[in-house]
C-alpha positions in Angstrom: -91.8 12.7 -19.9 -93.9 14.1 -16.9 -94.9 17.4 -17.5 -93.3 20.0 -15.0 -95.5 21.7 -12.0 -95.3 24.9 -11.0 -92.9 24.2 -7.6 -90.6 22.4 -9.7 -89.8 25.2 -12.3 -89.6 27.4 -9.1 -87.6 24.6 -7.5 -85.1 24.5 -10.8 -85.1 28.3 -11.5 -83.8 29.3 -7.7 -81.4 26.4 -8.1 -79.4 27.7 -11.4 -79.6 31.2 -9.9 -77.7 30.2 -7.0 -75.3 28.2 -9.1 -74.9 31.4 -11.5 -74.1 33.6 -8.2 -71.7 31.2 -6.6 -70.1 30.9 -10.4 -69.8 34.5 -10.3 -68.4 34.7 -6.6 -65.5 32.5 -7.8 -64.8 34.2 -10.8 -62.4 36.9 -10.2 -63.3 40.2 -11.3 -61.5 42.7 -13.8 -58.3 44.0 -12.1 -59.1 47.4 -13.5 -62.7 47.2 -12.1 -60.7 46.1 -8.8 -58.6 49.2 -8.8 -61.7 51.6 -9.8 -63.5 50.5 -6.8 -60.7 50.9 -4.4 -59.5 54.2 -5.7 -63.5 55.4 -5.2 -63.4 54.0 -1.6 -60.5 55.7 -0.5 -61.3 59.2 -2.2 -65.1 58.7 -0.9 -63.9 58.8 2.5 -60.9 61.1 2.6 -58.8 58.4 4.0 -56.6 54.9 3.4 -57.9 53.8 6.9 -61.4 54.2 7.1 -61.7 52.8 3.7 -60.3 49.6 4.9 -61.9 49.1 8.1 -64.0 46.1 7.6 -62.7 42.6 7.4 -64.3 41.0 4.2 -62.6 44.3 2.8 -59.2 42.5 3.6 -57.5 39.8 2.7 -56.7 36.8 4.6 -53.1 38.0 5.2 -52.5 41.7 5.2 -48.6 43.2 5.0 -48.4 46.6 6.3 -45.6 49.0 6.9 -45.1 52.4 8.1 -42.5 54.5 9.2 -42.8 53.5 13.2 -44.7 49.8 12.5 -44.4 46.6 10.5 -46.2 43.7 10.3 -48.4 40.7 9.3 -52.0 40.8 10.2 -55.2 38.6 9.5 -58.1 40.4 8.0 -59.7 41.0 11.5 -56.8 42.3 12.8 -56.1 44.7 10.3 -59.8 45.9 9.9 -59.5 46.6 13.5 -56.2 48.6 13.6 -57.6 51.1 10.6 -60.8 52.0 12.2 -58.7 52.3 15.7 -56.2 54.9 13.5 -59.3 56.6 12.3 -61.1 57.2 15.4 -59.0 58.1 17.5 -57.9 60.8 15.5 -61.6 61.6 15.2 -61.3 61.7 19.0 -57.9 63.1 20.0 -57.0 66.0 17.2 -58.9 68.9 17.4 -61.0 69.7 14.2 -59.7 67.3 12.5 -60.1 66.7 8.2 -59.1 64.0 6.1 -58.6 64.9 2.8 -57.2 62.8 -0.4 -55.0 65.2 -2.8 -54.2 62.3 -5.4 -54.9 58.6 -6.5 -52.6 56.9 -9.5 -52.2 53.5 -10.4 -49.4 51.8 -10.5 -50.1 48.8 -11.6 -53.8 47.1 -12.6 -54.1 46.3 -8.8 -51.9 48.3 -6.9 -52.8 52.1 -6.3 -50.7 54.8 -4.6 -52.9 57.5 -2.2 -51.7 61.0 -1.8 -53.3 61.7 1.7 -53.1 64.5 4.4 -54.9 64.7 7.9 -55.2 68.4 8.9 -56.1 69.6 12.9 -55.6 72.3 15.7 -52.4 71.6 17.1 -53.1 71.0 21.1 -50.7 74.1 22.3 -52.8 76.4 20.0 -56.5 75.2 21.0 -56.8 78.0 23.6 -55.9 80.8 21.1 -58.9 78.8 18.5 -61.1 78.7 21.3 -60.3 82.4 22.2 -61.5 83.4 18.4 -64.2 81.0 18.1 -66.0 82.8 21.4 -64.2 86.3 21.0 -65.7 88.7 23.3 -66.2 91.6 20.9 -68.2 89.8 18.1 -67.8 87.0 15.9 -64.3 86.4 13.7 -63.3 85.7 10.5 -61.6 81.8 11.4 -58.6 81.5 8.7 -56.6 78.1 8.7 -53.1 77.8 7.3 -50.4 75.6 7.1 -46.6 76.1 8.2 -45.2 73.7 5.8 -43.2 76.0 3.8 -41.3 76.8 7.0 -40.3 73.3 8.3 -36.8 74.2 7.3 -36.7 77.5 9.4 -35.8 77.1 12.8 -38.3 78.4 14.9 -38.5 80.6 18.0 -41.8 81.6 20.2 -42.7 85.6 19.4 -44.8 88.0 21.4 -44.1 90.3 18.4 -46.0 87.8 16.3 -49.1 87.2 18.9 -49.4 90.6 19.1 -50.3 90.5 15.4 -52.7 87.7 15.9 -54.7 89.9 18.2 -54.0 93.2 16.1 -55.7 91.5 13.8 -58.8 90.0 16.0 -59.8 93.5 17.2 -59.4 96.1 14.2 -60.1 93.1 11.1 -62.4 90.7 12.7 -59.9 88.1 11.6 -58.1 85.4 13.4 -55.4 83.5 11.7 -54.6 80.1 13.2 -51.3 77.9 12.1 -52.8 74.5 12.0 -50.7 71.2 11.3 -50.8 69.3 8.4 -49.6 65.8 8.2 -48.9 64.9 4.3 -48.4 60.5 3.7 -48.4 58.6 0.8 -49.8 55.3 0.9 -48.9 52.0 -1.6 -51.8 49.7 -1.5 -52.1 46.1 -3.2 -55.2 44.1 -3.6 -56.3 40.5 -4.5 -58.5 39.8 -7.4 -61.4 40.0 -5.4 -60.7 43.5 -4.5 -59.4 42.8 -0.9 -56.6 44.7 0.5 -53.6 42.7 0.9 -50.4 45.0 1.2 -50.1 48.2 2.5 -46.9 50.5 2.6 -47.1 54.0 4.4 -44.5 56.9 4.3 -45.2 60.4 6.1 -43.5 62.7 3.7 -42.3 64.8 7.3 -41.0 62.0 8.5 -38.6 61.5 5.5 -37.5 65.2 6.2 -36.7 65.1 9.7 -34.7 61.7 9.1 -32.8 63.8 6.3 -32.0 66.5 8.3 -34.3 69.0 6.1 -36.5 69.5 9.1 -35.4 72.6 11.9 -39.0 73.4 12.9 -40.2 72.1 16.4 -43.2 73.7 15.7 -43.2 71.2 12.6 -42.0 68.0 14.6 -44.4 68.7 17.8 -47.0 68.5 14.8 -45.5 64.7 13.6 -45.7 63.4 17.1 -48.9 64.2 18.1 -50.3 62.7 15.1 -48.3 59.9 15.6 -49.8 59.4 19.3 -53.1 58.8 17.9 -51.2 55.8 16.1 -50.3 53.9 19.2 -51.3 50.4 18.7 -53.5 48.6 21.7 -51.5 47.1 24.4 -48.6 49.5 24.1 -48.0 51.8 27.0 -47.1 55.6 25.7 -43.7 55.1 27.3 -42.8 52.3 24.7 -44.3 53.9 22.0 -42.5 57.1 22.9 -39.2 55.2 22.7 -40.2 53.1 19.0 -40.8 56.5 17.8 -37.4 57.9 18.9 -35.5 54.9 17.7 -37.5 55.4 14.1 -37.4 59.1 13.3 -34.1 61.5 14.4 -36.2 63.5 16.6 -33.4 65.1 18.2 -31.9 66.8 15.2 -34.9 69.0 15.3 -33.6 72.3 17.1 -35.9 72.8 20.3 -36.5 69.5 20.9 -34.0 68.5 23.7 -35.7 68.8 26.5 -33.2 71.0 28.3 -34.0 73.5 25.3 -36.2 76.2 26.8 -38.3 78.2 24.0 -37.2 82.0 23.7 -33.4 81.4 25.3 -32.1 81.4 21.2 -32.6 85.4 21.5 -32.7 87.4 24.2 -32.7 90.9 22.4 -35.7 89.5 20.2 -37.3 88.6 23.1 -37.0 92.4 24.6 -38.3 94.1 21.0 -41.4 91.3 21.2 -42.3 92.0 25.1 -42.2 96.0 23.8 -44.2 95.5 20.7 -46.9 93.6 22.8 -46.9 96.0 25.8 -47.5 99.0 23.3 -50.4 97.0 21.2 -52.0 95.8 24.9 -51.6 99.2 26.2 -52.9 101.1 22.9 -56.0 98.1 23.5 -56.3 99.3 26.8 -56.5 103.3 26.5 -58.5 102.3 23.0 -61.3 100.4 25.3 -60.8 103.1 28.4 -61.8 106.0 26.4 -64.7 104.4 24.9 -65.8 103.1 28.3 -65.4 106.4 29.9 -67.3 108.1 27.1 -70.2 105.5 28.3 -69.5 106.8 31.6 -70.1 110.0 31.2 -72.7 110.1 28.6 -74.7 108.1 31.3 -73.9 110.9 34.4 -75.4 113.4 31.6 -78.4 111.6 30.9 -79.0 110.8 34.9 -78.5 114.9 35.5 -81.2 115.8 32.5 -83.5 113.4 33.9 -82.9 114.8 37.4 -83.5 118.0 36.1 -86.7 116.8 34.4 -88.4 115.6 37.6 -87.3 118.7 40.0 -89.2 121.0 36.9 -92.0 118.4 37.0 -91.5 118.5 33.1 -91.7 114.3 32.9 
C-alpha cells in the first residue's frame, strides 16, 4: 500500500466535505427549525412581503390568495410580486411603517402573521406637512388611528379642524388621524423552509363585506392601500373594477360618487363654519394685537433715538 502524499489527503479531505454538504443539502431540515426561521424573517422585517422577496426563498410553485387576487406562481414570479407590494408602498404612502403585532404556529410548518401597514392618508398630507413646517415653531407630531370608529358614519367638520389648529397654536401639538390597514396572513412552507402557500385576509375588508363598516374615511383608507397592490400589466381602470366586484364598496355611506361630503347636515355645517370663524378671528385679533404692540414699541424706540441725536446725547 503506497503511502499517501500530501495533495492526495487534501484531494480526499475536500472531496468528503463536499459529499457531507451536498448530504446535508438533501436532508430536510427540522420542521420546527423551519418555522423558527420563518417566523424570525417575517418579524425581522415588519412584513409577510419583504420577507419573501427572493426566489430561492420560494418554492417552485407558490399558491397565493387575497381578498382582490388568486393565483399560481413560480418562485420568480412570486419573489417579484412581494418586493413590487413592498416598494411601492415604500414609494406611494406617505410615512409609511410596517409593523408585525403577532406570529403563532399553526402547524410545524405553517405559521399565521398578524400584520398592519400604517401611513398618512393622501387627503391629510397637506395638514402633516402644515405641522411638520408650522410657522410659529416646531410641534408636538401625534399619530392615531380611527379604527374604533369604522362603524360611525362619518361627516367632514370645520368644528373639528378648528380644534386641530386650537391645538397647534396654544399646545404646540398637532394630532393627525393616520390609516391603519390590519391583515392576517397564513403561510406554508416546504421542508426546506421555502414558502409555498400563502393566504391573505385584510381584517377591513371582512368588515366592509359584512356591512360593519359606515366610515368613508375608513374605506378611502382600504383603497389606497389597495392601489399600491395593483399587479404589473393591469391598467387602474381594471383594477378599480376587480376591487369593486370583490369588496361592497358601495355600502359604505359617502362613497357614491353623487355623495357630496357635508350635504348629511346642513345645521352642523352652520355651528362648524361659526365655531371656525370665531377661533380664526380670535387667531387673528390674538396675532394683531401682538403685531401692533411691535408696531408701536418700534415708533417709541425711533422717537427716543430721534430725540437722542437732536440733544447730541448719542
Amino acid at each position: 500500500m503506497k503511502p499517501l502524499r500530501a495533495p492526495d489527503i487534501a484531494s480526499q479531505v475536500h472531496d468528503l466535505a463536499h459529499r457531507v454538504h451536498a448530504r446535508a443539502r438533501r436532508s430536510p431540515r427540522p420542521r420546527a427549525a423551519v418555522a423558527d426561521d420563518a417566523l424570525a424573517r417575517v418579524a425581522s422585517v415588519g412584513s409577510p412581503f419583504a420577507a419573501f422577496s427572493r426566489g430561492e426563498d420560494c418554492a417552485p410553485s407558490v399558491s397565493y390568495r387575497s381578498d382582490v387576487q388568486e393565483g399560481t406562481f413560480n418562485a420568480t414570479e412570486y419573489a417579484a410580486l412581494s418586493k413590487r407590494w413592498h416598494v411601492v408602498a415604500s414609494r406611494d404612502l406617505r410615512d409609511v411603517t410596517f409593523d408585525v403585532a403577532g406570529v403563532s404556529r399553526l402547524a410545524k410548518n405553517e405559521l399565521l402573521v398578524q400584520w398592519s401597514t400604517s401611513f398618512v392618508p393622501a387627503k391629510l398630507t397637506w395638514l402633516y406637512d402644515l405641522g411638520l413646517n408650522w410657522p410659529l415653531g416646531a410641534l408636538k407630531m401625534s399619530k392615531y388611528d380611527i379604527l374604533d370608529r369604522a362603524g360611525e358614519t362619518s361627516t367632514f367638520s370645520w368644528r373639528v379642524l378648528a380644534q386641530v389648529f386650537k391645538r397647534a397654536v396654544f399646545e404646540k401639538e398637532m394630532r393627525i388621524p393616520i390609516a391603519k390597514i390590519e391583515g392576517t396572513s397564513a403561510m406554508t412552507f416546504d421542508d426546506e423552509g421555502r414558502l409555498m402557500r400563502h393566504v391573505e385576509s385584510l381584517v377591513l375588508v371582512s368588515m366592509v363585506n359584512a356591512g360593519k363598516v359606515r366610515n368613508k374615511r375608513v374605506m378611502r383608507d382600504v383603497l389606497e392601500y389597495l392601489d399600491c397592490r395593483k399587479p404589473p400589466g393591469v391598467s387602474l381602470e381594471d383594477w378599480d373594477i376587480n376591487i369593486e366586484s370583490k369588496i361592497d364598496v358601495y355600502s359604505v355611506p359617502g362613497m357614491r360618487q353623487l355623495d357630496v361630503d357635508g350635504l348629511e347636515d346642513q345645521r352642523s355645517n352652520v355651528e362648524d363654519a361659526t365655531a371656525v370663524l370665531g377661533f380664526f378671528t380670535l387667531v387673528l385679533l390674538t396675532f394683531s394685537s401682538v403685531g401692533f404692540a411691535w408696531y408701536m414699541r418700534g415708533l417709541q424706540s425711533e422717537k427716543m433715538f430721534r430725540e437722542m441725536l437732536d440733544t447730541g446725547a448719542f
